[in-house]
Backbone as XML, in Angstrom:
<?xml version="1.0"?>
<chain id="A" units="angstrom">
  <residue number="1" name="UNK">
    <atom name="N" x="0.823" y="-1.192" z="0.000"/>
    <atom name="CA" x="0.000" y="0.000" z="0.000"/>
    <atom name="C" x="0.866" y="1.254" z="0.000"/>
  </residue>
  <residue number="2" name="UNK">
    <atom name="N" x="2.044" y="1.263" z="0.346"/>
    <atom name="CA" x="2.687" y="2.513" z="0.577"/>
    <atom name="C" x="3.246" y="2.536" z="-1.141"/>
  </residue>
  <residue number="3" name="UNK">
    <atom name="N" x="3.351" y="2.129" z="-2.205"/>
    <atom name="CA" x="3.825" y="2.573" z="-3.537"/>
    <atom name="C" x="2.587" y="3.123" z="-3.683"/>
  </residue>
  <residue number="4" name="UNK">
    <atom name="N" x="1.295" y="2.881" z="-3.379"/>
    <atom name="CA" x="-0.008" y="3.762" z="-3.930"/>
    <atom name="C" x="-0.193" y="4.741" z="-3.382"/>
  </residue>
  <residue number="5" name="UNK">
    <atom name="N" x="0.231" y="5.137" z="-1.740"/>
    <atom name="CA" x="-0.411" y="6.764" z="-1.421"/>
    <atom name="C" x="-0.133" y="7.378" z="-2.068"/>
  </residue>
  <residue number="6" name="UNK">
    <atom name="N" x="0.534" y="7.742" z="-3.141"/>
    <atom name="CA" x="0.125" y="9.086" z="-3.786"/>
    <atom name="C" x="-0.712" y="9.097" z="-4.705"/>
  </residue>
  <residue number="7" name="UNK">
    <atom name="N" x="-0.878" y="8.514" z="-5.315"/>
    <atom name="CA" x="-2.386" y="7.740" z="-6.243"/>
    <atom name="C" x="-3.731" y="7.692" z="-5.123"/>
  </residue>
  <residue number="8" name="UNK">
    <atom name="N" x="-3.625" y="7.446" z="-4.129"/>
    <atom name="CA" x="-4.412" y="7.604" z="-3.051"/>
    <atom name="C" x="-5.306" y="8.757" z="-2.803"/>
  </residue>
  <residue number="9" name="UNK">
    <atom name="N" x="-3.793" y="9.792" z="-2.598"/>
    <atom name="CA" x="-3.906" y="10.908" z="-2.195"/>
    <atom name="C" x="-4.656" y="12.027" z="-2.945"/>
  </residue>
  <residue number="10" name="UNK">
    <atom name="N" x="-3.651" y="11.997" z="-4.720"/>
    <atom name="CA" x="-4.389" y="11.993" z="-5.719"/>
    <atom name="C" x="-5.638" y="12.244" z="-5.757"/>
  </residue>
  <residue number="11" name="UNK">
    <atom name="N" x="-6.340" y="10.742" z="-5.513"/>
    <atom name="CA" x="-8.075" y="10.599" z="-5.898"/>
    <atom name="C" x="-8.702" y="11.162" z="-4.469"/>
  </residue>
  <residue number="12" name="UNK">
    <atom name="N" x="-8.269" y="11.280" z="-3.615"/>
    <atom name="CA" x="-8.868" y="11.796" z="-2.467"/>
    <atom name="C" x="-9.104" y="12.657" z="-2.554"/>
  </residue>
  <residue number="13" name="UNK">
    <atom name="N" x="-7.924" y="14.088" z="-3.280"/>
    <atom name="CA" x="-8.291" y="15.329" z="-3.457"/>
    <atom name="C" x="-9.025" y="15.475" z="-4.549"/>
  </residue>
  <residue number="14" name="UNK">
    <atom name="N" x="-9.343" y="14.899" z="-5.372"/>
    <atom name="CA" x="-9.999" y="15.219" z="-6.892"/>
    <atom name="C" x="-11.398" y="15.081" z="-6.295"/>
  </residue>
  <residue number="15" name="UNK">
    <atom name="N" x="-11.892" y="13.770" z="-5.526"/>
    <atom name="CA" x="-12.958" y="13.532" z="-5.388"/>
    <atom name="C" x="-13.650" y="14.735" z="-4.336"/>
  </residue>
  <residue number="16" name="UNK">
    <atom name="N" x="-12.426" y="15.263" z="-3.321"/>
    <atom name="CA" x="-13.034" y="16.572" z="-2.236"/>
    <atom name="C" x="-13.028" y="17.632" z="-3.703"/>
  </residue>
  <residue number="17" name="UNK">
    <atom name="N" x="-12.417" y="18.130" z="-4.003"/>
    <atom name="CA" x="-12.663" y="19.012" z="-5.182"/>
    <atom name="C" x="-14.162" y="19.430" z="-5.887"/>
  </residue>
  <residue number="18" name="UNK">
    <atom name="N" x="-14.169" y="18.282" z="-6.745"/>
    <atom name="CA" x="-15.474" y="17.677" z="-7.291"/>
    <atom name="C" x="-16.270" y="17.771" z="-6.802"/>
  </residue>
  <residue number="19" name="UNK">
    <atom name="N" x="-17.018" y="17.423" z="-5.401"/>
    <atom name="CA" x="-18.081" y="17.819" z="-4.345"/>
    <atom name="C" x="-17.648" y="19.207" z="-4.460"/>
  </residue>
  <residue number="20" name="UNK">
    <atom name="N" x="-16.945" y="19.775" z="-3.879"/>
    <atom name="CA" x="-16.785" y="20.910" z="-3.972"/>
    <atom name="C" x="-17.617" y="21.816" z="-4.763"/>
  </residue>
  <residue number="21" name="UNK">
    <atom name="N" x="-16.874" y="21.633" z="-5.754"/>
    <atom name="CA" x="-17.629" y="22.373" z="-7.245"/>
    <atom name="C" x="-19.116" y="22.054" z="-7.618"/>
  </residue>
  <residue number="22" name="UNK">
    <atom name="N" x="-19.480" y="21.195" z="-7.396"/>
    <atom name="CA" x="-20.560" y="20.746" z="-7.610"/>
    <atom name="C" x="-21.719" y="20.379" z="-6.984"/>
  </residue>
  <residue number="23" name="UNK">
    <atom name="N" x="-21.426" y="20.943" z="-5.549"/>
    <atom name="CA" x="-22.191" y="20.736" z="-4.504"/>
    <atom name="C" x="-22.802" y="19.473" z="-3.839"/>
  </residue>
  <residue number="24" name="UNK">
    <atom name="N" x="-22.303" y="18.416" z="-4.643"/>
    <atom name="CA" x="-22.797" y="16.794" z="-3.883"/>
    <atom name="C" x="-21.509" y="16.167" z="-2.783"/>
  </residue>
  <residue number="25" name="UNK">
    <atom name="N" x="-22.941" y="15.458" z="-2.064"/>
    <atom name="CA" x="-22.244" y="15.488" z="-0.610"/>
    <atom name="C" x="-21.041" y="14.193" z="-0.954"/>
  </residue>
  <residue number="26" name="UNK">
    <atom name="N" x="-20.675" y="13.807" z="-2.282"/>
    <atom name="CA" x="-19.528" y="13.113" z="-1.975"/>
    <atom name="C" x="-19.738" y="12.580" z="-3.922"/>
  </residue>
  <residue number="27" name="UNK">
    <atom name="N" x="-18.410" y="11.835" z="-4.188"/>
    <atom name="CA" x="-17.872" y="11.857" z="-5.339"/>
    <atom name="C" x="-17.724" y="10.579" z="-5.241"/>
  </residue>
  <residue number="28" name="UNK">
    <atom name="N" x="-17.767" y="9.222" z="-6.515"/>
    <atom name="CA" x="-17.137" y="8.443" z="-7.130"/>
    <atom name="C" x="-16.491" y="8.438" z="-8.200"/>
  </residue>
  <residue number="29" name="UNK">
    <atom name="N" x="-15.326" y="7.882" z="-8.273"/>
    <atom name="CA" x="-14.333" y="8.069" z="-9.560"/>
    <atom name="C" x="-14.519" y="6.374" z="-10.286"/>
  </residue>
  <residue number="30" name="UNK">
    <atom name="N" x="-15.664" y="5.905" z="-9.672"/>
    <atom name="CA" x="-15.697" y="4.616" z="-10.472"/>
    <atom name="C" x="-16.117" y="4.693" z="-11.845"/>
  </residue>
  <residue number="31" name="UNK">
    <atom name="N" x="-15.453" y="3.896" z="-12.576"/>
    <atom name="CA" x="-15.892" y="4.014" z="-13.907"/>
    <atom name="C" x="-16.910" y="3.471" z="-14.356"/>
  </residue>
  <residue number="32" name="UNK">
    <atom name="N" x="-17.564" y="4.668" z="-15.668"/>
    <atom name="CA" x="-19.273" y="4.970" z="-16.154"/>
    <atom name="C" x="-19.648" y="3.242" z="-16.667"/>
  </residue>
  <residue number="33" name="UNK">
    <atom name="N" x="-19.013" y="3.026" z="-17.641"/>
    <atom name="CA" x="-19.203" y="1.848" z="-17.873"/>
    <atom name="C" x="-19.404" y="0.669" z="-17.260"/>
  </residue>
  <residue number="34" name="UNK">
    <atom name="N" x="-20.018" y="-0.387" z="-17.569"/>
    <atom name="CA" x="-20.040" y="-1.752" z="-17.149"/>
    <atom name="C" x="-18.830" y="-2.337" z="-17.903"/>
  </residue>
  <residue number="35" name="UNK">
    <atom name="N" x="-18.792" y="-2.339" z="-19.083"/>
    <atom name="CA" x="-17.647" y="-3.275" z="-19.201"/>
    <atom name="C" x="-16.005" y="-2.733" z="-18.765"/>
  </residue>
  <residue number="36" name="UNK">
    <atom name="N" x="-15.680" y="-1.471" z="-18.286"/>
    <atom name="CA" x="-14.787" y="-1.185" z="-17.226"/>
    <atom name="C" x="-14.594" y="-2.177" z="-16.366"/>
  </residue>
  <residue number="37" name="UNK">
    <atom name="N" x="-15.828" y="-2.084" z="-15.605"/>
    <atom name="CA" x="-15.794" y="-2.932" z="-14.342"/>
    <atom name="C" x="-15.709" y="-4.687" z="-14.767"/>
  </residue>
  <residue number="38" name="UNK">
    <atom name="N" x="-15.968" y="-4.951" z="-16.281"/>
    <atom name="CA" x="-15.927" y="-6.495" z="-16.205"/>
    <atom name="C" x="-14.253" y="-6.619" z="-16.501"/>
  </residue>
  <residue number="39" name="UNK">
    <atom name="N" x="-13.823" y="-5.572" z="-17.025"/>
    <atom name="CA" x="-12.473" y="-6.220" z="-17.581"/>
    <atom name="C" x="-11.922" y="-5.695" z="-16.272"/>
  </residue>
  <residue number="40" name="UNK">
    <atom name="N" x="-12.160" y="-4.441" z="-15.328"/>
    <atom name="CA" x="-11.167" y="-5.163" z="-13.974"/>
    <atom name="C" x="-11.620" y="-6.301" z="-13.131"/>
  </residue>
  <residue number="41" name="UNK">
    <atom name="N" x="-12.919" y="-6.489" z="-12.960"/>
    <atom name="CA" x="-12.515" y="-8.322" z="-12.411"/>
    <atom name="C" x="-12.378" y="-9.011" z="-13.123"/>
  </residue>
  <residue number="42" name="UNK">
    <atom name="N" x="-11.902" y="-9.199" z="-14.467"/>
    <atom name="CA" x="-11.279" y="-10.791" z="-15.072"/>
    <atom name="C" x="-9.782" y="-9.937" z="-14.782"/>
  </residue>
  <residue number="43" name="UNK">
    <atom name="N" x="-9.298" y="-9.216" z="-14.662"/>
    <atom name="CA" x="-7.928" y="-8.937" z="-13.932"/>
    <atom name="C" x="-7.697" y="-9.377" z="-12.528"/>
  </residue>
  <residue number="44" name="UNK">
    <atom name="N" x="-8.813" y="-9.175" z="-11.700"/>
    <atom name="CA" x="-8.054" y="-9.620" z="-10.417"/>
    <atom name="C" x="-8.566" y="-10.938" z="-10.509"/>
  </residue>
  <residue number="45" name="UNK">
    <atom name="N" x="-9.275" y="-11.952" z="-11.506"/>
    <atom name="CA" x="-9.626" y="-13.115" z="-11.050"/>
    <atom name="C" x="-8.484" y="-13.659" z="-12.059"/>
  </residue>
  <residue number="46" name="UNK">
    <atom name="N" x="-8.007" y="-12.978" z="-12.730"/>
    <atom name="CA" x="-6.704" y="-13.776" z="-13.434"/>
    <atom name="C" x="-5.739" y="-13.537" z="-12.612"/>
  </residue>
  <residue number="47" name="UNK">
    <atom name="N" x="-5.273" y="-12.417" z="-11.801"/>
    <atom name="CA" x="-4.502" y="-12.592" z="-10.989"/>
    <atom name="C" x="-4.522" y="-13.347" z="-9.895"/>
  </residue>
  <residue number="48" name="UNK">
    <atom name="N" x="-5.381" y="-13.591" z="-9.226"/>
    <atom name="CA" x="-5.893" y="-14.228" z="-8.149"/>
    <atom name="C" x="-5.278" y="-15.744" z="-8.473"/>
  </residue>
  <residue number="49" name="UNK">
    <atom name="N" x="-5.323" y="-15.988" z="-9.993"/>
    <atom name="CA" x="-5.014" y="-17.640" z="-10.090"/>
    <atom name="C" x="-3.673" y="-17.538" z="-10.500"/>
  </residue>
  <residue number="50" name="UNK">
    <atom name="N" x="-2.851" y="-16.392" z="-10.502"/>
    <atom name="CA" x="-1.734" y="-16.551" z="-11.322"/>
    <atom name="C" x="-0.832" y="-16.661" z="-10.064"/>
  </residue>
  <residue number="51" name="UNK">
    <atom name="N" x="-1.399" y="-15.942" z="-8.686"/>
    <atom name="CA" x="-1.178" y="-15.467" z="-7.438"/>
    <atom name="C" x="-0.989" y="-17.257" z="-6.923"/>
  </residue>
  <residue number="52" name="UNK">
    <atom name="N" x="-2.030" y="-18.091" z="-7.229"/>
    <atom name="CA" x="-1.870" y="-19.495" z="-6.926"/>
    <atom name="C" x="-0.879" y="-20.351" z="-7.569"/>
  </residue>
  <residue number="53" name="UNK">
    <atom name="N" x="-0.636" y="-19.824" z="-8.796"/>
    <atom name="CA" x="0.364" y="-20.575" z="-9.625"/>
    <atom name="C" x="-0.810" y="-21.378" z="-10.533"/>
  </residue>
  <residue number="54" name="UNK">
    <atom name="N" x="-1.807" y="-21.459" z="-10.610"/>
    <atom name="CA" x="-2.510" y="-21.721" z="-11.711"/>
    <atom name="C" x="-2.859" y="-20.784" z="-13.292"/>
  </residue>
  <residue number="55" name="UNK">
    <atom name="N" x="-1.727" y="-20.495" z="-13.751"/>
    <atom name="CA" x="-1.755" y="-19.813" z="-14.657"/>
    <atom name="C" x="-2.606" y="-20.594" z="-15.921"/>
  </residue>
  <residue number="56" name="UNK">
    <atom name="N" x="-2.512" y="-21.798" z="-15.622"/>
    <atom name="CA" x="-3.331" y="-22.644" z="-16.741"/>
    <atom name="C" x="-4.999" y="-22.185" z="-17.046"/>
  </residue>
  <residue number="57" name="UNK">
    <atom name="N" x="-5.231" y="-21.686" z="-15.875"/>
    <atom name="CA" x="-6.783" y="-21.357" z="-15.963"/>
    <atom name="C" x="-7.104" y="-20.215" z="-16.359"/>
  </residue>
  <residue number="58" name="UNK">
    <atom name="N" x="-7.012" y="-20.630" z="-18.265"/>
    <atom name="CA" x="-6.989" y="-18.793" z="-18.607"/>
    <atom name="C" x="-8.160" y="-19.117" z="-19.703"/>
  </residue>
  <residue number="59" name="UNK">
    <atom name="N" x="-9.087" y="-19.797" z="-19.555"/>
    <atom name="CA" x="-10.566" y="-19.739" z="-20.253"/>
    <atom name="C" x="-11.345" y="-19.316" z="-19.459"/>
  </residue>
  <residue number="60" name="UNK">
    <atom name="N" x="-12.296" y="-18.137" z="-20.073"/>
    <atom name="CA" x="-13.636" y="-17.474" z="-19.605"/>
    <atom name="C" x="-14.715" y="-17.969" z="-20.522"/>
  </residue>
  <residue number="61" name="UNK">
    <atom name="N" x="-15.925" y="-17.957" z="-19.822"/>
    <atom name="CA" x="-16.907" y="-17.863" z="-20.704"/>
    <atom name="C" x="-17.877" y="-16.603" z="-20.941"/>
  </residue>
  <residue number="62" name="UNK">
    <atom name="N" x="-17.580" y="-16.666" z="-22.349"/>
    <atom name="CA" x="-18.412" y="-15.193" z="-22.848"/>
    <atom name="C" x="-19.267" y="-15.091" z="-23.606"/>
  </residue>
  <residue number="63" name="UNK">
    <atom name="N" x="-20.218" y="-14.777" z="-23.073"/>
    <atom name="CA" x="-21.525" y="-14.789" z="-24.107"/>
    <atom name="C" x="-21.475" y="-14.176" z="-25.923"/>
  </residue>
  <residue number="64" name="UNK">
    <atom name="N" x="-22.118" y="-14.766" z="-26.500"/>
    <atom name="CA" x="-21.525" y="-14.433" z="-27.924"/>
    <atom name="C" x="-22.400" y="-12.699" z="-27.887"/>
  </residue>
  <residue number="65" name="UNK">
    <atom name="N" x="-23.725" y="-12.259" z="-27.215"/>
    <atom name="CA" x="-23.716" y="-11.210" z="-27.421"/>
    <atom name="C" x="-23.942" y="-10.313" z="-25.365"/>
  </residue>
  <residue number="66" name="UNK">
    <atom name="N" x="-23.164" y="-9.957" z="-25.437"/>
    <atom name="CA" x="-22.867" y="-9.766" z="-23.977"/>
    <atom name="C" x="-23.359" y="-8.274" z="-24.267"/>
  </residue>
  <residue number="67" name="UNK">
    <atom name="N" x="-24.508" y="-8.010" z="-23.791"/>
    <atom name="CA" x="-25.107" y="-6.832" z="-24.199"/>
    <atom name="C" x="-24.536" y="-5.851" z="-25.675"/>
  </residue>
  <residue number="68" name="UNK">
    <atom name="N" x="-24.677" y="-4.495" z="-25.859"/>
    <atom name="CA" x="-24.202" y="-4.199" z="-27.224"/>
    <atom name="C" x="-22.045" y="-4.135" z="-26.989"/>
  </residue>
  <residue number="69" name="UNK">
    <atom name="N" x="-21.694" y="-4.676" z="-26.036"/>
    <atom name="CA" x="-20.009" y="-4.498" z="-26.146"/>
    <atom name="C" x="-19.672" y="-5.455" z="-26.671"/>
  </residue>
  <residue number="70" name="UNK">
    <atom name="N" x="-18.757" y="-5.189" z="-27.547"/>
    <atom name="CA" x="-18.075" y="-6.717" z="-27.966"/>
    <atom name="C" x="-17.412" y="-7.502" z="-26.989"/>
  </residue>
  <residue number="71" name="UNK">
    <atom name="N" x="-17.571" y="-8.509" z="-26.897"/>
    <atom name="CA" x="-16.882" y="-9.362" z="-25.465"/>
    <atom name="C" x="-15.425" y="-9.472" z="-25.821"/>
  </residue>
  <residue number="72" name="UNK">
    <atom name="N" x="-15.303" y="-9.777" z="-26.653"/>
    <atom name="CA" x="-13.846" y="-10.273" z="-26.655"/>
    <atom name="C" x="-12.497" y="-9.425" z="-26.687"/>
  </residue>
  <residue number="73" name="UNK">
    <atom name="N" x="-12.760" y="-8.629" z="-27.037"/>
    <atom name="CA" x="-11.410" y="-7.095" z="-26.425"/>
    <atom name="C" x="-11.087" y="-7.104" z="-24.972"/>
  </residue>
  <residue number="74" name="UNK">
    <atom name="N" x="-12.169" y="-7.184" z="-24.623"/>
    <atom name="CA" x="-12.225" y="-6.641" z="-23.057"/>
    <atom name="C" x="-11.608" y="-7.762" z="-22.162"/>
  </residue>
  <residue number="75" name="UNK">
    <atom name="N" x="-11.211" y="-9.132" z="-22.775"/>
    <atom name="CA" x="-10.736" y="-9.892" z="-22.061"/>
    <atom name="C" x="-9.248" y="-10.040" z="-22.078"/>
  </residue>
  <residue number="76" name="UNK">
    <atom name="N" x="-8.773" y="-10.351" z="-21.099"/>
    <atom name="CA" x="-7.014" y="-9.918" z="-21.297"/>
    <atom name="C" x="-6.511" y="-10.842" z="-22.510"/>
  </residue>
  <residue number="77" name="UNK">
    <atom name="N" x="-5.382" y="-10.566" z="-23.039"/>
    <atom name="CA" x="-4.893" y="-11.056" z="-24.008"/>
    <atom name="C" x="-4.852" y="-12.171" z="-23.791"/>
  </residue>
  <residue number="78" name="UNK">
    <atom name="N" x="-3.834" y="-12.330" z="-23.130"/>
    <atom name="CA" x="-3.182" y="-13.880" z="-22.426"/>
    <atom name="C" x="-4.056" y="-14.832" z="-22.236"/>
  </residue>
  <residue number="79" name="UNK">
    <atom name="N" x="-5.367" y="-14.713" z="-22.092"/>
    <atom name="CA" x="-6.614" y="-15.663" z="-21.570"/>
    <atom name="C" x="-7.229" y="-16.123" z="-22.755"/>
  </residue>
  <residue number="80" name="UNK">
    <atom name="N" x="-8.183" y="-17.209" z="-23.296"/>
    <atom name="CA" x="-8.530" y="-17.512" z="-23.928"/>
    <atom name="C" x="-10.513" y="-17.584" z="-24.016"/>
  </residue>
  <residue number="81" name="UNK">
    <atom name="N" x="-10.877" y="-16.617" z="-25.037"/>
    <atom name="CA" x="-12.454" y="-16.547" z="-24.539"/>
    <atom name="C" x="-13.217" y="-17.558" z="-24.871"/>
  </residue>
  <residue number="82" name="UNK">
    <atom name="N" x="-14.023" y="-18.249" z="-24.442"/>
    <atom name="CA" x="-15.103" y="-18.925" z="-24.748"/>
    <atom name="C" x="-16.218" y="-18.645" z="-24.958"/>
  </residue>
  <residue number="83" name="UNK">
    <atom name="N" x="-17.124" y="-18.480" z="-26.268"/>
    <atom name="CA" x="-18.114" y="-18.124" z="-26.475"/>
    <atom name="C" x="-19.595" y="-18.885" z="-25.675"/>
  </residue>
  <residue number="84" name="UNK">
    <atom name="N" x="-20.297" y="-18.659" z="-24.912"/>
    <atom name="CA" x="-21.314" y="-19.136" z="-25.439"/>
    <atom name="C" x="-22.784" y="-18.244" z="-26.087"/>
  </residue>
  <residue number="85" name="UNK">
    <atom name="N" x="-23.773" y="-19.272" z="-26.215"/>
    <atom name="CA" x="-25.059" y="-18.442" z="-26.537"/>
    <atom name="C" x="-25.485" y="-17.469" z="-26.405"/>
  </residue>
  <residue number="86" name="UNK">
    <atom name="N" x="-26.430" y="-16.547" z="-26.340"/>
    <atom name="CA" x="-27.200" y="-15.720" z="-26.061"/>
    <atom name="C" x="-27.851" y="-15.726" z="-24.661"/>
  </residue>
  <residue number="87" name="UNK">
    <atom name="N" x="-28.342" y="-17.169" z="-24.317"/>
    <atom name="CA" x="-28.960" y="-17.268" z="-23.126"/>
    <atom name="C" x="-27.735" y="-18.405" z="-21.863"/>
  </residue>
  <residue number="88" name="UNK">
    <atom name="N" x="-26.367" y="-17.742" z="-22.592"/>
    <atom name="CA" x="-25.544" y="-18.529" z="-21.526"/>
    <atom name="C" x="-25.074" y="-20.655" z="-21.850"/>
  </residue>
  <residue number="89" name="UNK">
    <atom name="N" x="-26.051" y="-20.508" z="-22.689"/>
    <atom name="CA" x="-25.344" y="-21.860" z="-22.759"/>
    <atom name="C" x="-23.935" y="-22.404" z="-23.653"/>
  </residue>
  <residue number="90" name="UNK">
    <atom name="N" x="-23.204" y="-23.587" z="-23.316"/>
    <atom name="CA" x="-22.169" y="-23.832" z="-23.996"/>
    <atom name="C" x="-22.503" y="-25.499" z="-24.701"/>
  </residue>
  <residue number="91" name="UNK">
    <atom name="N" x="-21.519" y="-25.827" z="-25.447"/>
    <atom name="CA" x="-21.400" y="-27.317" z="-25.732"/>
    <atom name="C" x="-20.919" y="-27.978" z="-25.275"/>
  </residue>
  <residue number="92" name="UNK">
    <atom name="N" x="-21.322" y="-28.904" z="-23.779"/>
    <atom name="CA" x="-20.971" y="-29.432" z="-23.015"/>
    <atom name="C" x="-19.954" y="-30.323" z="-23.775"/>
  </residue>
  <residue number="93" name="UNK">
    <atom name="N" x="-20.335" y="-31.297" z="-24.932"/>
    <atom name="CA" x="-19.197" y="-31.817" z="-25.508"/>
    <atom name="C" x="-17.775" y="-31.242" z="-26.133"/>
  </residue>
  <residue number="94" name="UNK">
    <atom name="N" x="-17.900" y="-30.100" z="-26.463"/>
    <atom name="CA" x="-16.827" y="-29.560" z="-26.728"/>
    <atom name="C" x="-16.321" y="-28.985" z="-25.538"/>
  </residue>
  <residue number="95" name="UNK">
    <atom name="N" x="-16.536" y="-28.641" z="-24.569"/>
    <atom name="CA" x="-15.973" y="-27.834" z="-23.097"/>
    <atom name="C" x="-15.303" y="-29.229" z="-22.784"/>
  </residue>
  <residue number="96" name="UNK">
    <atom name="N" x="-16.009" y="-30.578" z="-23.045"/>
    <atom name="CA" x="-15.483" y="-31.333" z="-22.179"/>
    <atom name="C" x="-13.924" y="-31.723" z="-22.484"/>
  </residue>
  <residue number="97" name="UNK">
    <atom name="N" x="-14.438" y="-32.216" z="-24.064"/>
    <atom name="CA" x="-13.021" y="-32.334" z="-24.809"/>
    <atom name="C" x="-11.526" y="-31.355" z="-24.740"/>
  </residue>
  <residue number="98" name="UNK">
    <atom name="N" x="-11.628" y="-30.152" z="-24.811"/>
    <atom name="CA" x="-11.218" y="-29.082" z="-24.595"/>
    <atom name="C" x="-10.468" y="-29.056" z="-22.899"/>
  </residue>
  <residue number="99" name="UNK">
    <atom name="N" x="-11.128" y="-29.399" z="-22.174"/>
    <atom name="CA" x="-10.841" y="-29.263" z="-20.637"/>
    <atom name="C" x="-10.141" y="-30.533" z="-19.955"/>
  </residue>
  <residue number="100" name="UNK">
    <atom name="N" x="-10.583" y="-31.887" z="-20.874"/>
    <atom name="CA" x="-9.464" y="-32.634" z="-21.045"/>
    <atom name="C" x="-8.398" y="-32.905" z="-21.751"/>
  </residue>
  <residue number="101" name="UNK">
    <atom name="N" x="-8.247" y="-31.756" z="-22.594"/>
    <atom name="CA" x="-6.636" y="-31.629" z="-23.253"/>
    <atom name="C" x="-5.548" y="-31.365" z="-22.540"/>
  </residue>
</chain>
């Protein structure tokens, strides 16, 4: 935590600022988007396994239309996407084959 206080500190003052100027009793700097927020948790859940030494576990499953964003940018390079359906489903026979390679 101590390489981030100033990044800390940073958003602390931007966010007092911001109220400031704008008269609301407090500020988020979270980002507008949803798919922001999906591509930082497939970051900490890829880290989380890389953190274990399971780096092998780099398939997600992604819906082929994941509201109007394209799914597949947003997933880290290194990982490998898996499409499924519209309503979430996959091909159990091909996941299986695939997962026993």
């Amino acid at each position: 935590m101590k390489q981030t206080r100033g990044y800390q500190i940073l958003f602390q003052n931007l966010e007092d600022w911001l109220a400031e100027i704008t008269g609301f009793a407090g500020i988020s700097l979270q980002p507008n988007a949803g798919s922001q927020g999906e591509y930082a948790g497939q970051l900490v859940i890829r880290a989380w396994h890389e953190s274990r030494g399971e780096t092998h576990r780099n398939i997600c499953l992604i819906r082929l239309r994941a509201r109007t964003n394209p799914p597949v940018p947003s997933w880290p390079a290194e990982s490998r996407g898996r499409h499924c359906d519209q309503d979430g489903n996959i091909d159990v026979a091909i996941c299986g084959r695939r997962l026993s390679a």
